[in-house]
C-alpha positions as CSV (number, residue, x, y, z in Angstrom):
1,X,130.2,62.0,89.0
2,X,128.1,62.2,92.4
3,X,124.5,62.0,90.7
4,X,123.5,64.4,94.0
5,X,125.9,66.9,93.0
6,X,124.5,67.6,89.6
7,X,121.5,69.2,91.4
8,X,121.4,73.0,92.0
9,X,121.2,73.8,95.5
10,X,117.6,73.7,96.9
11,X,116.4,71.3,94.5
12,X,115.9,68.4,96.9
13,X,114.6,70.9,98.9
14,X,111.8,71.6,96.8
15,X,109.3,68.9,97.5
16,X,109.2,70.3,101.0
17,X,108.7,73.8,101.0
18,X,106.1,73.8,98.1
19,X,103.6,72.9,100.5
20,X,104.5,76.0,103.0
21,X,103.4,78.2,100.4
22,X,100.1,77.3,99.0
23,X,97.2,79.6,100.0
24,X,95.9,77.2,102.2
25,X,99.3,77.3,104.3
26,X,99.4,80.9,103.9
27,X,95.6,81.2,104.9
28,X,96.2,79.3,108.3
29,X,99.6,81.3,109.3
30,X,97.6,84.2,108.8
31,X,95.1,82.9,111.0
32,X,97.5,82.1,113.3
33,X,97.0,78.6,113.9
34,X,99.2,75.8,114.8
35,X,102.2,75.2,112.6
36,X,103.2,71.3,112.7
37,X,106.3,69.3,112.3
38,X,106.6,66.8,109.4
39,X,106.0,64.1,112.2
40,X,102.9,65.9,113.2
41,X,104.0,67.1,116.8
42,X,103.5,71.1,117.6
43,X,106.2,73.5,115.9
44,X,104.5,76.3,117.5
45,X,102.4,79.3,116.4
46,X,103.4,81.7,113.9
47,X,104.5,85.1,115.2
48,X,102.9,87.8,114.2
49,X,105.5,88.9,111.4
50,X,105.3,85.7,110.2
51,X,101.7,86.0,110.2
52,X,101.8,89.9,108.4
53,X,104.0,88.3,106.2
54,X,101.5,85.2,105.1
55,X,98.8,88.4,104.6
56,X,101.2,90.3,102.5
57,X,101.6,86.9,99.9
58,X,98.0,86.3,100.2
59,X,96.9,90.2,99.3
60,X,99.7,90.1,96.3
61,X,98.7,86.8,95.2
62,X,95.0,88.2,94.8
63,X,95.7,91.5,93.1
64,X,98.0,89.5,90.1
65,X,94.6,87.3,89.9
66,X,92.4,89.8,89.8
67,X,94.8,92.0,87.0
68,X,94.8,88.3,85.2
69,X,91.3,88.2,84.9
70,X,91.3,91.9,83.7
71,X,94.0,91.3,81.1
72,X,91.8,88.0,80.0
73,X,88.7,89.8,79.8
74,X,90.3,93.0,78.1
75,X,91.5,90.5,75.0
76,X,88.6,88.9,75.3
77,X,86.4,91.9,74.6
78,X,89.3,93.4,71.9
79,X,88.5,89.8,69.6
80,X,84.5,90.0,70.2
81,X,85.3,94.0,68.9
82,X,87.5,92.8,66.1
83,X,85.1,90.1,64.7
């Protein structure tokens, strides 16, 4: 059997598009700046639903961190209680 065929789809994939998703990705298409080709020549700048869309992930991302640190500090404080 073709060892490349025993990957699901996208999984080769996967070492490239991680890094068009971190924050720091997200923060700069929101900014609008320069989006680059893997060979480091211009791809052009984002459009403006591409950027709305970078602000949407970034805003989500936040408000499940912020409920994280909620539900961490809401156990927290139901131990200290129960001790």
């Amino acid at each position: 059997m073709n060892s490349v065929r025993s990957f699901r789809a996208g999984t080769l994939l996967w070492p490239f598009n991680t890094g068009r998703t971190t924050n720091s990705y997200l923060r700069a298409l929101a900014r609008g700046d320069m989006r680059r080709n893997l060979d480091g020549s211009d791809a052009g700048v984002p459009t403006e639903d591409q950027r709305k869309h970078a602000r949407q992930v970034l805003a989500e991302r936040e408000r499940r961190k912020l409920e994280q640190i909620q539900r961490r500090r809401h156990m927290q404080a139901a131990v200290n209680d129960a001790a």
